[in-house]
C-alpha positions as CSV (number, residue, x, y, z in Angstrom):
1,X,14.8,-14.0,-26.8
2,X,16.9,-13.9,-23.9
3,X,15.9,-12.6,-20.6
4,X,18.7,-10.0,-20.6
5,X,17.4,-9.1,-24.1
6,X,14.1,-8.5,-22.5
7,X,14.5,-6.9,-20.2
8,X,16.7,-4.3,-22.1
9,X,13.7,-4.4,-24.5
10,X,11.1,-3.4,-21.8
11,X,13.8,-0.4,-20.9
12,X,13.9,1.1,-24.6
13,X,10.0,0.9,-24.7
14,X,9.9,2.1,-21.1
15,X,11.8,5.3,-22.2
16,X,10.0,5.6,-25.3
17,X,7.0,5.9,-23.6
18,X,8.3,8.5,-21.4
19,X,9.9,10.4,-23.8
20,X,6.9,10.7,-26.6
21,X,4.2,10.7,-24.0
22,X,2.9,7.1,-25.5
23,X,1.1,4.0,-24.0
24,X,2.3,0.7,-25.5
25,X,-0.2,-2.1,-24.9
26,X,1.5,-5.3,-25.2
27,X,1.1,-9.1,-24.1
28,X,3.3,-11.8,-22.8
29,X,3.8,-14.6,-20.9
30,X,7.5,-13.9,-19.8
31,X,8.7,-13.8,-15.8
32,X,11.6,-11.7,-16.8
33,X,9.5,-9.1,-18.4
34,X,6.6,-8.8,-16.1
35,X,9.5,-8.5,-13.8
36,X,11.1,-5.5,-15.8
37,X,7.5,-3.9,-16.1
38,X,6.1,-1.3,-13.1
39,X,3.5,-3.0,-10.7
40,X,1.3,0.0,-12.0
41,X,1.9,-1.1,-15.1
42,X,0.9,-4.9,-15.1
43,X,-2.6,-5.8,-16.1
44,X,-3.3,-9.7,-15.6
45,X,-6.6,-11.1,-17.8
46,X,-8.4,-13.6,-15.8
47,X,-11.6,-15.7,-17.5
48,X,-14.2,-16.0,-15.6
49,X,-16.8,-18.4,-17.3
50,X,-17.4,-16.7,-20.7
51,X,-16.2,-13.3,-20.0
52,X,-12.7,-12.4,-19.3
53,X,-11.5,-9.4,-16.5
54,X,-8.8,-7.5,-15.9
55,X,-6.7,-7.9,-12.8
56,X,-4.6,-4.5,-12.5
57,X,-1.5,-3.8,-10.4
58,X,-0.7,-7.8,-10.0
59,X,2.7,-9.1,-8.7
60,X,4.7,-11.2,-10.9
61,X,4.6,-14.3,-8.7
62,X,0.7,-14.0,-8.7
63,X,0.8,-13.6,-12.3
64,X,3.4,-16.6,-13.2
65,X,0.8,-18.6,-10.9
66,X,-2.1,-17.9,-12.7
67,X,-1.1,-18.3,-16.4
68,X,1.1,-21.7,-14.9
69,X,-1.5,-23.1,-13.2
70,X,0.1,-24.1,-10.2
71,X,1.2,-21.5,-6.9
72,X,4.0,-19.9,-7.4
73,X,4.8,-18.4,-3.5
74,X,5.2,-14.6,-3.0
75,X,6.8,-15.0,0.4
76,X,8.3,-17.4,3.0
77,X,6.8,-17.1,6.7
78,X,9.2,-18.4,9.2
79,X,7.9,-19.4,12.4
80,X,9.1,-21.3,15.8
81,X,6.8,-24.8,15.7
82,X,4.5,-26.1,14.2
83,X,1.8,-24.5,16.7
84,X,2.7,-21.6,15.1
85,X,2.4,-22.7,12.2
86,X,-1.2,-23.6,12.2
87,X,-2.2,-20.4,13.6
88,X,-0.7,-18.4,11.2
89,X,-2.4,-20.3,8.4
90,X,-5.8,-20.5,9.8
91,X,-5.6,-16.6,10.4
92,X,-5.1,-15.7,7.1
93,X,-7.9,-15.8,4.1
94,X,-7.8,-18.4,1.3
95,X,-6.9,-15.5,-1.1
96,X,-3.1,-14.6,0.9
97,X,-2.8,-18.8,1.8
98,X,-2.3,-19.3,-1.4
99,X,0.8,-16.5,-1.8
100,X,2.7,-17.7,0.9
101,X,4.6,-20.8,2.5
102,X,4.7,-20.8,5.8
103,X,7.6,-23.0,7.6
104,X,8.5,-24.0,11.0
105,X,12.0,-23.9,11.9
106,X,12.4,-24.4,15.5
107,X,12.9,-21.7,17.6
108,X,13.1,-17.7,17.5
109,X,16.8,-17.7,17.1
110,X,16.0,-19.7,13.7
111,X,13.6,-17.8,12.6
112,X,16.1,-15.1,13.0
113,X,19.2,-16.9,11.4
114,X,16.9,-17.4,7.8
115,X,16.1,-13.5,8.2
116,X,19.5,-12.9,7.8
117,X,20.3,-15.3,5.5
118,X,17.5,-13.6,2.7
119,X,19.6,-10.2,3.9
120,X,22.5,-11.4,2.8
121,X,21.5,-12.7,-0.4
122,X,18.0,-10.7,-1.0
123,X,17.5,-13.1,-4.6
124,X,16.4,-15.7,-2.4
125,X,13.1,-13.9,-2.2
126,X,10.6,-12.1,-0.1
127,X,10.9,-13.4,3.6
128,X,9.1,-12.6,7.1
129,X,9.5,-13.7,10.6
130,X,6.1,-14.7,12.8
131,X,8.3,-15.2,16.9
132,X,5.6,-16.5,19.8
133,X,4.2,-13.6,21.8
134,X,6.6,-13.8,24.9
135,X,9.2,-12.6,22.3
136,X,7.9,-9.2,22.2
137,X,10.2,-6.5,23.5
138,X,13.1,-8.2,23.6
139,X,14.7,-6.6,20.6
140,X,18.1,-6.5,22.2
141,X,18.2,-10.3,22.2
142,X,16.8,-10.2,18.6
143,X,19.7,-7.4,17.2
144,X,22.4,-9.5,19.0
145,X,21.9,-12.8,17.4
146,X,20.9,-11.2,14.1
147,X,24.4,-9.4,13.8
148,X,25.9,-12.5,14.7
149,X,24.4,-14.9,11.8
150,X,25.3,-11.6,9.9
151,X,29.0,-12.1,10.5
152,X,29.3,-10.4,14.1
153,X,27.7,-7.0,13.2
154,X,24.2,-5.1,12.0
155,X,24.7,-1.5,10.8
156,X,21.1,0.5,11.3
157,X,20.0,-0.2,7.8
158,X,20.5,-4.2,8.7
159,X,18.5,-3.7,12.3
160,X,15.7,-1.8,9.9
161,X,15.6,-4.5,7.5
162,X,14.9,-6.7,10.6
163,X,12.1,-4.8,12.3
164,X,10.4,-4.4,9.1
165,X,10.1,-8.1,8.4
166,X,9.4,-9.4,12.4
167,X,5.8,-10.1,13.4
168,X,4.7,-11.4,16.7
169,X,1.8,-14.0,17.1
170,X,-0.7,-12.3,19.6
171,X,-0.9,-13.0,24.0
172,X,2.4,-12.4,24.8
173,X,2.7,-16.1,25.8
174,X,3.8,-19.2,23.5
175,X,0.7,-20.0,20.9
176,X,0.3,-23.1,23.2
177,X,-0.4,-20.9,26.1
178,X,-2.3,-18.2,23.9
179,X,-5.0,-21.6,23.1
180,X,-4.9,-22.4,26.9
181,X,-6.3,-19.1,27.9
182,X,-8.3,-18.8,24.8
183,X,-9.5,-22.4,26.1
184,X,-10.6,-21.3,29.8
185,X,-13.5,-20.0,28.4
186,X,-16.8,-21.8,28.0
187,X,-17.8,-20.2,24.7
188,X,-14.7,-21.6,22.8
189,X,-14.5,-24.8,24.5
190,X,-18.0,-25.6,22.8
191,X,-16.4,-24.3,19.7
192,X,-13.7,-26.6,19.8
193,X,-16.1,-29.5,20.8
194,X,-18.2,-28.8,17.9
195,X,-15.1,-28.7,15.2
196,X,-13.7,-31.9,17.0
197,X,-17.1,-33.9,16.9
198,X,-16.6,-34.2,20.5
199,X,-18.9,-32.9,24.1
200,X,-18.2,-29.7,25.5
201,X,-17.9,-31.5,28.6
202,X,-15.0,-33.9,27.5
203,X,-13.1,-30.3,26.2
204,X,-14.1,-28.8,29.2
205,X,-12.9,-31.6,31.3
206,X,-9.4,-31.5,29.7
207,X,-8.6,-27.7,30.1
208,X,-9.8,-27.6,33.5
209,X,-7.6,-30.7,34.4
210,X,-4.3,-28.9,32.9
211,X,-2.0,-26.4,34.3
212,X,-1.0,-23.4,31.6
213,X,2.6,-24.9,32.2
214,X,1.7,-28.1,30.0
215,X,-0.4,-26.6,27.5
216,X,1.6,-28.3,25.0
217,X,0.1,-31.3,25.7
218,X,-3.0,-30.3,25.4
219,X,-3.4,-31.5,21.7
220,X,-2.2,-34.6,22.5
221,X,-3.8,-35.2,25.6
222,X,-7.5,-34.0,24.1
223,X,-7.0,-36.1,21.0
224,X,-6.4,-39.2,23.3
225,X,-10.1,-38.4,24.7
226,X,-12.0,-37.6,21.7
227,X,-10.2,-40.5,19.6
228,X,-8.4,-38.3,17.4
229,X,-4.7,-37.5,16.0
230,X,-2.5,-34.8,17.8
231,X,-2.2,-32.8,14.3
232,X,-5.9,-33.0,13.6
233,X,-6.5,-31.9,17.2
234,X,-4.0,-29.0,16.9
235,X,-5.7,-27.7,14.1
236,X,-9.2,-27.6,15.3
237,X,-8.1,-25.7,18.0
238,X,-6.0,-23.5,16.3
239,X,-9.0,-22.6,13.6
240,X,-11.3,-22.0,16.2
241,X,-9.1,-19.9,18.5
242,X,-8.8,-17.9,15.5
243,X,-12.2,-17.9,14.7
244,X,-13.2,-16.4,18.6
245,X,-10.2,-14.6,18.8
246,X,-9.9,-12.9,15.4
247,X,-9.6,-9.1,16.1
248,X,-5.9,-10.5,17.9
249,X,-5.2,-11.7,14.6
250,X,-6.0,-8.5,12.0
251,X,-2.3,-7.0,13.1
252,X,-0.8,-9.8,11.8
253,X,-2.6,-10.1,8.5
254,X,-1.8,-6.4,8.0
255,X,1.6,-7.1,8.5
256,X,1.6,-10.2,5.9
257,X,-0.5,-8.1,3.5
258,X,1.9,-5.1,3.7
259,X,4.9,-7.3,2.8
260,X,3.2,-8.9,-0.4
261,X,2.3,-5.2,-1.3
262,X,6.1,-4.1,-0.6
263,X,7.2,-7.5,-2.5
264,X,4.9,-6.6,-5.5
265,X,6.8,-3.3,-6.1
């Protein structure tokens, strides 16, 4: 059947129900009907070993992922760099890694510029926007360049649009500076030096040595003394700053969460 079909099909049985007080029980593997079915309304059946559970209230991209077998993402997270990046994913639980894709796109004006790009054309999908901490209350500079990607103006519904979707990584500094600080204490040095296989005095010697305004080369510059790779570096730190730091981090899982909630209705 086609998907227009369907979805006129789910109306009539939608309105049915409604009008002869009924409950219709049905099953199928469509997107375009899940997608024409309430949230309330969607029951996905999961097997677990030899028994199989229901799953009630399910989005449709969680559902297409399941019966598919592969992910099927529920939201894009734009970010600055790739610092960012890593925090953002090392702060979140398995369960919401696996509904979202997380880019890095440069800077906070592009992060901006693909926030109005989804408002312009809102089939592309459920978006978000994580800017480094030193962006908070500068929404001026935020409005101005979003009206201008959105063609040299923002009416209040655009600006809301904005501020619903716009998330800040915690410190009020760059994530680079956020790990420095994180990384003047003892405590999460000998975090770090246990993730990296290294000696709490070799981290400790590096952060020590460093001046916050070249904390990003702190990944590189640790990964040259403990023999390993920038990226690998950059996540240990990231997972453990997360790890020590993690009630600065529960705003911004509330924030994701909310959006896959609002994305699922």
């Amino acid at each position: 059947m086609h998907p227009a079909a369907q979805r006129q099909l789910i109306k009539k049985l939608l309105e049915c129900c409604h009008e002869r007080k009924l409950q219709i029980v049905c099953s199928s593997h469509s997107q375009a009907i899940l997608e024409a079915v309430p949230t309330e309304a969607r029951v996905l059946l999961v097997r677990h070993g030899p028994s199989v559970q229901p799953r009630y209230g399910v989005s449709v991209a969680e559902a297409m992922s399941d019966m598919s077998e592969a992910q099927v993402t529920e939201i894009s997270v734009y970010v600055e760099d790739i610092a960012a990046k890593e925090l953002v994913l090392e702060c979140l639980p398995a369960e919401v890694r696996q509904r979202v894709r997380v880019v890095y796109c440069g800077s906070w004006g592009d992060v901006i510029r693909f926030l109005a790009t989804f408002r312009q054309d809102p089939d592309l999908g459920n978006v978000v926007g994580i800017l480094d901490g030193e962006r908070v209350g500068k929404d001026a500079e935020h409005k101005g360049i979003y009206a201008t990607f959105l063609g040299g103006s923002a009416s209040e519904e655009d600006w809301t649009c904005l501020q619903e979707r716009l998330q800040f990584l915690p410190g009020n500094v760059p994530p680079e500076a956020f790990i420095y600080q994180v990384g003047q204490e003892i405590t999460y040095r000998s975090l770090v030096a246990a993730e990296l296989n290294a000696t709490p005095e070799m981290v400790g010697a590096l952060f020590t040595s460093i001046a916050i305004e070249e904390a990003k080369r702190i990944p590189y510059e640790l990964g040259r003394r403990v023999g390993l790779e920038k990226g690998r570096v950059l996540l240990g730190l990231a997972k453990t700053a997360c790890v020590y730091r993690d009630g600065a981090f529960q705003p911004l899982r509330d924030f994701i969460h909310q959006r896959l909630e609002a994305g699922a209705r």
